[in-house]
LONU-28645 format. One line per 4 residues: for each residue x, z, y of C-alpha. Coordinates in Angstrom, 1 decimal. Example, Ala and Ser with C-alpha at 12.3 -4.5 7.8 and 13.67 -1.06 7.14 Angstrom:
% LONU-28645
12.3/7.8/-4.5  13.7/7.1/-1.1
END
This chain:
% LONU-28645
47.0/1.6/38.2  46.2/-2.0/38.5  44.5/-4.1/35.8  45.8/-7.4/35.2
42.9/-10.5/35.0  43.4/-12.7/32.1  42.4/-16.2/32.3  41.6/-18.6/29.5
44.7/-19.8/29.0  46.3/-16.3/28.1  43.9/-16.0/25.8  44.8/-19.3/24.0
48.7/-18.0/24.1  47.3/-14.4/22.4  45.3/-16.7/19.8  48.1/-19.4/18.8
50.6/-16.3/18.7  48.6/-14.5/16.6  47.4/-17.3/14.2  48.8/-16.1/11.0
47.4/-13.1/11.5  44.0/-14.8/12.1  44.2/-17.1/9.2  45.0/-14.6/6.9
42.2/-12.1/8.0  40.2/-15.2/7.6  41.3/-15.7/4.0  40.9/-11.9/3.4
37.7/-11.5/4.3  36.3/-14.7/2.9  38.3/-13.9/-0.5  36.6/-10.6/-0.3
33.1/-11.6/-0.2  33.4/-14.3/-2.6  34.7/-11.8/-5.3  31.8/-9.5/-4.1
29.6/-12.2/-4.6  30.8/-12.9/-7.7  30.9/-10.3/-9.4  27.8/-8.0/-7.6
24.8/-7.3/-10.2  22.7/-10.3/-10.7  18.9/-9.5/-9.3  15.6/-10.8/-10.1
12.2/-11.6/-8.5  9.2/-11.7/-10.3  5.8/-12.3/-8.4  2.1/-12.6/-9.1
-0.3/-13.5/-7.0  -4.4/-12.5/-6.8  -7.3/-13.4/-4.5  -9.5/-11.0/-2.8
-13.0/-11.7/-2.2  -14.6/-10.1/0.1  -18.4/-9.6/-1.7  -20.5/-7.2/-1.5
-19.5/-4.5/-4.0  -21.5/-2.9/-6.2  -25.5/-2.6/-6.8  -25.9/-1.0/-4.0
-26.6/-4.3/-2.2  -29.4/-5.1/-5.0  -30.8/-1.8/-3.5  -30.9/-1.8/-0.2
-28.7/-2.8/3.0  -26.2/-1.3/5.0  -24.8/1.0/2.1  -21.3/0.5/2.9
-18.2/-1.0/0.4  -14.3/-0.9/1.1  -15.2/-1.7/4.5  -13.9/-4.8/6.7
-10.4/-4.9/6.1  -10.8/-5.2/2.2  -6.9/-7.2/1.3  -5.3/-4.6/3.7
-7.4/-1.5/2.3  -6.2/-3.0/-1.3  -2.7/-3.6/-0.4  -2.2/0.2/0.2
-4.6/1.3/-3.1  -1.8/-0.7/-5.0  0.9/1.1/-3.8  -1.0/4.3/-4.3
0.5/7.5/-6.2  -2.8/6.8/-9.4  -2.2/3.2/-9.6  1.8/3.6/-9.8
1.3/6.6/-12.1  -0.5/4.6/-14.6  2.2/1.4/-14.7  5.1/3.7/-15.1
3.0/5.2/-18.1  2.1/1.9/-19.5  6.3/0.8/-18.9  6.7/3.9/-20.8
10.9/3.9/-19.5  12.3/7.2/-18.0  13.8/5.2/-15.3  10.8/3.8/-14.0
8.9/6.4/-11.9  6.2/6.0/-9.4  8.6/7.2/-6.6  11.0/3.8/-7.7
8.2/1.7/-8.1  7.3/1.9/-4.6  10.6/1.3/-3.5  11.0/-1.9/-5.3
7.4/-3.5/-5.2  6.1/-5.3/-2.1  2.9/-6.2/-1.6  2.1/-8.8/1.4
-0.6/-11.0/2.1  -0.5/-14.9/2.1  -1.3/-15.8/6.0  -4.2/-17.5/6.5
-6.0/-16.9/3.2  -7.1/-13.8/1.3  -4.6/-14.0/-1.6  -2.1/-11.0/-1.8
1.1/-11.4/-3.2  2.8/-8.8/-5.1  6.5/-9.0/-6.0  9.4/-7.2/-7.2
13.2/-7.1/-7.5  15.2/-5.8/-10.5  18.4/-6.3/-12.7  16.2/-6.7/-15.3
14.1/-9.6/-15.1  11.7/-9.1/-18.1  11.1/-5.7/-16.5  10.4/-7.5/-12.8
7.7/-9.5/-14.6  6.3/-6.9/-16.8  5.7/-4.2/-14.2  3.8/-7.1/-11.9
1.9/-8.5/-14.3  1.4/-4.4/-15.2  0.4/-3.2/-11.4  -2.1/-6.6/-11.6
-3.8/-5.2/-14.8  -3.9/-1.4/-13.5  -5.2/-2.2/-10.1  -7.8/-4.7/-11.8
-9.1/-2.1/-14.0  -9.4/0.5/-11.3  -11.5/-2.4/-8.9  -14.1/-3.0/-12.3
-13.8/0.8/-12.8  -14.8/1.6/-9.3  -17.5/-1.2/-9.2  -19.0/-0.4/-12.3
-19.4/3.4/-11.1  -21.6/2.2/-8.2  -24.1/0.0/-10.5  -24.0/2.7/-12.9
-24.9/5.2/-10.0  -27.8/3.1/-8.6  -29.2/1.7/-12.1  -29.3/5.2/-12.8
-30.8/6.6/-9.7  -33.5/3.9/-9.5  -34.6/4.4/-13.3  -35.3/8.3/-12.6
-37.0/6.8/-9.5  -39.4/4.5/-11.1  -40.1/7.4/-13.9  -41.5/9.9/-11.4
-43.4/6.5/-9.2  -44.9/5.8/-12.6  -46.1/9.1/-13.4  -47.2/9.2/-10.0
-49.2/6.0/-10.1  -50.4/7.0/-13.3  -52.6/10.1/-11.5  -53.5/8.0/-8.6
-55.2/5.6/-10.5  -57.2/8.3/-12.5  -57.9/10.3/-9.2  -59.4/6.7/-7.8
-61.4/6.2/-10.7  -62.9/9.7/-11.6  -64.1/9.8/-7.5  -65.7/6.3/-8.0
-67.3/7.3/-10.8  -68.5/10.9/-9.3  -69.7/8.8/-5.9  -71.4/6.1/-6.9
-68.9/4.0/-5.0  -67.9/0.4/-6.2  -66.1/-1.3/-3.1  -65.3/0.0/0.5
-66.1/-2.3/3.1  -63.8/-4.8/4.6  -63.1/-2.9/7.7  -61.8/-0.3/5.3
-59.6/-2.7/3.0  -57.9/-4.2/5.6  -56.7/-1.0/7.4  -56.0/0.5/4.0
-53.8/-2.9/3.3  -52.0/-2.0/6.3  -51.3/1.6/5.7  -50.3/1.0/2.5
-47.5/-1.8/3.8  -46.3/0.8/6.2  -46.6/3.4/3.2  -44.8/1.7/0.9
-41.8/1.1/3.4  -41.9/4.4/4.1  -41.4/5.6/0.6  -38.4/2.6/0.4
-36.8/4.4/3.2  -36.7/7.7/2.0  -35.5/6.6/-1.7  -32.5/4.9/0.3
-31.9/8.3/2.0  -31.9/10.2/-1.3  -29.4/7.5/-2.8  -27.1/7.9/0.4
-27.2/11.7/0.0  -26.4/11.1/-3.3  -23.5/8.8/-2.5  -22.5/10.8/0.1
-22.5/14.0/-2.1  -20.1/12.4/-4.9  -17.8/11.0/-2.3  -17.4/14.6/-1.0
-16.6/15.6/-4.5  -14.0/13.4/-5.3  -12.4/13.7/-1.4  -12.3/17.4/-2.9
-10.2/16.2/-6.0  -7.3/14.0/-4.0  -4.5/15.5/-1.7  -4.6/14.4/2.5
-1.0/14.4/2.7  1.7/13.2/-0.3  5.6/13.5/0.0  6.8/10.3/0.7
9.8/9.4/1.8  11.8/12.1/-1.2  9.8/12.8/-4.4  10.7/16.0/-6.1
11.7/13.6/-8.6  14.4/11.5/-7.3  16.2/14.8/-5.4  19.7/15.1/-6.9
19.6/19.0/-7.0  16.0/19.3/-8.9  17.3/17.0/-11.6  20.5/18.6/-11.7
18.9/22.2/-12.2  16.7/20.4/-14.4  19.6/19.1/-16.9  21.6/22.4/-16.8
18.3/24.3/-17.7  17.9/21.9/-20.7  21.3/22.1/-21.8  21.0/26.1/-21.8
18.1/26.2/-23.4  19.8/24.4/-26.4  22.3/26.7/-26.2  20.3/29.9/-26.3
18.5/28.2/-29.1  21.5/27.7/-30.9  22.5/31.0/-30.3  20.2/33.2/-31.5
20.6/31.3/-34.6  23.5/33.7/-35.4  23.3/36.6/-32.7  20.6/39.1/-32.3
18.9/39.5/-28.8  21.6/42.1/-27.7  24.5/39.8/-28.4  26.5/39.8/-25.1
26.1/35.9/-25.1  22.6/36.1/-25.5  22.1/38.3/-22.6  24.6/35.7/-20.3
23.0/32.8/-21.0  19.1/34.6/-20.7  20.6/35.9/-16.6  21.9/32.0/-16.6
18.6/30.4/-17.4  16.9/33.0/-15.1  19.4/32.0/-12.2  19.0/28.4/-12.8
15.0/28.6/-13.0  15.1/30.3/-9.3  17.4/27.9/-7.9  14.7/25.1/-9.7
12.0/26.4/-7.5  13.7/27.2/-4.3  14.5/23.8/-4.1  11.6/22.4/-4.9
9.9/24.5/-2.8  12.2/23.0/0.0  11.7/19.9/-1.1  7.9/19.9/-0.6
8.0/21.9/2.8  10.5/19.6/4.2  10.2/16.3/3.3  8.6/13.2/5.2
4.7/13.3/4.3  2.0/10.1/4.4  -1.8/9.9/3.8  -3.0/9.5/0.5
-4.7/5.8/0.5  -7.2/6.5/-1.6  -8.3/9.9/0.8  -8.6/7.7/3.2
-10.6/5.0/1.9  -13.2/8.1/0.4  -12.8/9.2/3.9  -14.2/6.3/5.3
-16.5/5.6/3.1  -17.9/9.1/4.1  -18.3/8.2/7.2  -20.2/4.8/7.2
-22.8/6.5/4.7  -23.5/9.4/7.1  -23.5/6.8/9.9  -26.1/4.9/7.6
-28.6/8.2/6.8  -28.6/9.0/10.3  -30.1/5.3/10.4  -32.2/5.5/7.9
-33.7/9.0/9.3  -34.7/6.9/12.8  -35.6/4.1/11.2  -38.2/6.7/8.9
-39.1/8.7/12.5  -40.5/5.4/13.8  -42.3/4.2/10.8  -43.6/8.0/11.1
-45.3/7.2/14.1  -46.9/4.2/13.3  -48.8/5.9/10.3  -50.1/8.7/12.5
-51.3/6.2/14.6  -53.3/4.0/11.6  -54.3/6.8/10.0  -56.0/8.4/13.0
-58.0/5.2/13.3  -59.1/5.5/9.7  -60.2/9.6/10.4  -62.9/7.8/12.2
-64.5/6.6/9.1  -67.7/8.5/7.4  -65.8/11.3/4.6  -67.1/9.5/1.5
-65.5/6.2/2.6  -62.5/7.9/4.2  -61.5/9.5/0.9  -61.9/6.4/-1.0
-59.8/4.8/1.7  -56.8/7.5/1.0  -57.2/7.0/-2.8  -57.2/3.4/-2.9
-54.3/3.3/-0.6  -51.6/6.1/-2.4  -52.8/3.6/-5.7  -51.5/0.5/-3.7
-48.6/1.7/-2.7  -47.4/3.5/-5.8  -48.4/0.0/-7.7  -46.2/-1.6/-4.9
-43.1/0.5/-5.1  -43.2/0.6/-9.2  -43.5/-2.8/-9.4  -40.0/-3.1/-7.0
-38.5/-0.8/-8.6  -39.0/-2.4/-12.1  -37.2/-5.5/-10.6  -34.6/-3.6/-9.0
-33.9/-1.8/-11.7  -33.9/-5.2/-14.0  -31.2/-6.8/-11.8  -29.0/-3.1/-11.6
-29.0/-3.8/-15.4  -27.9/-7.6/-15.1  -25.2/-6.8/-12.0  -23.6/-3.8/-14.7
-23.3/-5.8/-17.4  -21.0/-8.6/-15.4  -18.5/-7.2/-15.4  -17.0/-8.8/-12.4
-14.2/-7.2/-9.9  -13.3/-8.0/-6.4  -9.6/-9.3/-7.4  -9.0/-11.7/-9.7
-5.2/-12.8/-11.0  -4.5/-16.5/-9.6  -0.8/-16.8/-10.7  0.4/-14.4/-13.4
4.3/-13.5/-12.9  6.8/-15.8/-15.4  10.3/-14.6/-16.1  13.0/-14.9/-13.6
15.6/-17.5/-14.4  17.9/-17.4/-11.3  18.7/-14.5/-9.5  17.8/-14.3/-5.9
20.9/-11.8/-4.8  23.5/-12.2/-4.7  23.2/-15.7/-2.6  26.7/-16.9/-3.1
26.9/-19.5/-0.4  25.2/-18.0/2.3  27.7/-15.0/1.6  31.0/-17.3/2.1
29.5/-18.7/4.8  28.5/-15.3/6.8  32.3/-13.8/5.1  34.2/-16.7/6.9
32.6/-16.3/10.4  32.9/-13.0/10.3  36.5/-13.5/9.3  36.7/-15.5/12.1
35.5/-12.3/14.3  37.4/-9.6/13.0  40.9/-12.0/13.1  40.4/-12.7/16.8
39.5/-9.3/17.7  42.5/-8.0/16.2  45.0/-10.1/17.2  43.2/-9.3/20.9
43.6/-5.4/19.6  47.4/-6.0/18.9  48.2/-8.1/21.6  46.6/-5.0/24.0
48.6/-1.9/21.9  52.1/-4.0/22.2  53.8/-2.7/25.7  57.3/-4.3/25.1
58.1/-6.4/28.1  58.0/-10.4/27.7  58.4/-11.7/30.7  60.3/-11.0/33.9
57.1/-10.2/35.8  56.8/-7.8/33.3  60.2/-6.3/34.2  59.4/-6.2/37.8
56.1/-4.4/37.3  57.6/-1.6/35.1  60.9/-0.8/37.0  60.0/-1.6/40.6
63.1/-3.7/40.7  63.8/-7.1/41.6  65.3/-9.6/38.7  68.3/-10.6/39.4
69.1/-12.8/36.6  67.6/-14.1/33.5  69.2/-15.2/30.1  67.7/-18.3/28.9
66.4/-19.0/25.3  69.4/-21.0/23.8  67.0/-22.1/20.9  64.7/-23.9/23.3
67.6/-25.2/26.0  69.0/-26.7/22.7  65.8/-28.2/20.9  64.9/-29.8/24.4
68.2/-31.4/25.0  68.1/-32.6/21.4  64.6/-34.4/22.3  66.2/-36.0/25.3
69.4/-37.6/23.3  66.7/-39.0/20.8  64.3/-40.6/23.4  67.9/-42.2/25.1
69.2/-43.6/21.6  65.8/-44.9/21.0  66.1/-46.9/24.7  69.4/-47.9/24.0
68.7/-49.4/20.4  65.7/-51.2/22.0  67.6/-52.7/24.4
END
């Protein structure tokens, strides 16, 4: 079977056949999506903006350096804490409607950061516009809070940790100073010489770094034992994409089960526990209650699953402390090595001045470490009392007064070109399914026989001859 080429100008003829047909697909469609448009539910954008700084978080850095924070990619690392199942639990709690759940909060929030700066922007869309601003201004609040929470735990942590430090360095200093003075007094001995001062001033520099480095491991252990404990408390994995919630089978069981409940209630109100309807609607509620758990035991074992944010921030932070004792422990090796070596050279002493040399220099570096850790702990006090988070609120949302959806205009406009589209393409479609025969060609093809004669259109013959007589009266009157 041969296929016939159309060129241009058949494709004109199809289009100025069919051009009622196109206009009034045109019309159609345009009418349609106006009325659409029209009469769709208004929605509303609310949006609030907040800056992240990217500081050094929490006493730890009043302590000593390297003990890790949120890490390097702080806005992104907050963008997903936001949109976290704790943070949304608490806003929907604090919305207190039945209709806003975590699972729709996510949905209709979005959370993106402002190129080229370090502010995020957090938006959302709703019928409701006072509810668009209030859950904003809400998830701003919440995720505020949980920043100066989490801050606030780590100054706690190390105010805490250095003050039980600088207890047992002051006890310990305490002894020293007593076991210094009692041998001076049992020896005879006022000064040591100044051979012996300066290598105990150098001991006890190396001494006192020493004991620095090992309260930093203790304080990383520590860290690194409470971030193990609360990686023990959150999920991996959560169900993502369907929340039990939002499935349309576990809140139907869950209405019927409430509804027979009240009716069992009601029921035993004026039957005994034998009454036959009793009995049916006890098997009912027991039938319901299984179908309740099979699904949502489908429901959990099937469904799209995602890695908890905050398990992954704990997880990181796991693993730049570990990275940091193993630091510490080489960093405390070499100094090691060092104070074998010193302390050889002072063996070499005479015993009487060789004692005094040890007892002056634990003295001097207990003084040294309890007199940093007095400051330290001064300035863990001052950083916990501040107060300050790494977010703060730039922009707080206003209430929506336009609607961002439906955008009228741009809808028309998009309606009438595809209009446009679908009136061509079927006027084309038509023009392709029609297989009556138009022209003599036509009958040729289809019979295999040659035309013999052909009737002409009357209508035409008559409409041209009409134009002739006019343009030879119009001649004649001219003349």
């Amino acid at each position: 079977m041969e296929v016939e080429e159309m060129d241009l100008r058949e494709y004109w003829d199809i289009i100025v056949r069919k051009y009622k047909l196109i206009i009034a697909v045109f019309l159609l469609t345009v009418v349609g999506v106006t009325t659409y448009s029209l009469l769709a539910t208004p929605i509303y954008e609310a949006f609030t903006t907040v800056i992240v700084r990217e500081a050094a978080s929490g006493a730890e850095s009043l302590l000593f350096d390297g003990v890790v924070s949120l890490g390097k990619n702080t806005a992104q690392n907050y963008i997903q804490i936001m949109k976290s199942r704790t943070l949304l639990e608490n806003v929907a709690e604090a919305i207190g409607r039945e209709d806003v759940t975590p699972a729709s909060l996510e949905k209709a929030i979005t959370i993106q950061p402002i190129q080229g700066s370090d502010v995020l922007k957090i938006s959302m869309q709703s019928p409701e516009p006072d509810l668009a601003q209030a859950v904003v201004n809400k998830l701003a609040d919440v995720f505020i809070s949980w920043n100066l929470d989490y801050q606030q735990n780590d100054r706690r942590t190390a105010r805490q940790f250095i003050e039980a430090q600088l207890q047992t360095v002051e006890t310990d200093l305490r002894m020293a100073e007593e076991r210094l003075q009692t041998f001076k007094e049992q020896q005879g001995v006022l000064a040591p010489t100044q051979e012996t001062t300066a290598m105990v001033g150098q001991l006890a520099s190396l001494q006192t770094s020493l004991t620095e480095l090992t309260i930093a491991k203790q304080e990383t252990n520590e860290r690194i034992r409470q971030v193990r404990a609360s990686l023990a408390e959150q999920d991996e994995t959560l169900i993502s994409s369907t929340t039990i919630a939002d499935n349309r089978f576990v809140t139907e069981y869950r209405s019927r089960l409430a509804d027979l409940e009240v009716r069992l209630s009601s029921a035993k109100e004026k039957y005994t526990d034998r009454h036959p309807e009793i009995v049916s609607l006890q098997a009912e509620i027991e039938d319901v209650k299984a179908k309740l758990t099979e699904e949502v035991e489908r429901v959990v074992g099937t469904e799209t699953r995602t890695l908890n944010t905050i398990y992954q921030q704990l997880y990181g932070t796991l693993i730049n402390l570990e990275v940091e004792a193993n630091a510490l422990k080489a960093r405390e090796e070499a100094l090691l090595s060092i104070i074998a070596e010193r302390e050889a050279e002072l063996s070499t002493l005479p015993a009487q001045e060789l004692e005094l040399a040890r007892l002056m220099r634990e003295a001097k570096v207990l003084e040294e470490l309890f007199i940093l850790l007095r400051t330290r702990r001064e300035e863990a006090r001052i950083s916990e009392a501040m107060q300050t988070a790494d977010v703060q609120v730039i922009d707080a949302a206003m209430l929506p007064e336009q609607p961002v959806k439906p955008r009228v205009k741009l809808n028309i406009a998009i309606g009438g070109v595809l209009g446009v589209f679908l009136g061509v393409g079927l006027a084309f479609l038509l023009e392709f399914l029609d297989n009556t025969l138009k022209t003599k060609e036509d009958a040729e093809r289809v019979l295999g026989l040659p035309v013999l004669g052909q009737i002409p259109d009357f209508s035409k013959v008559n409409t041209a001859q009409r134009k002739r007589s006019a343009r030879r009266r119009g001649r004649g009157l001219s003349a």
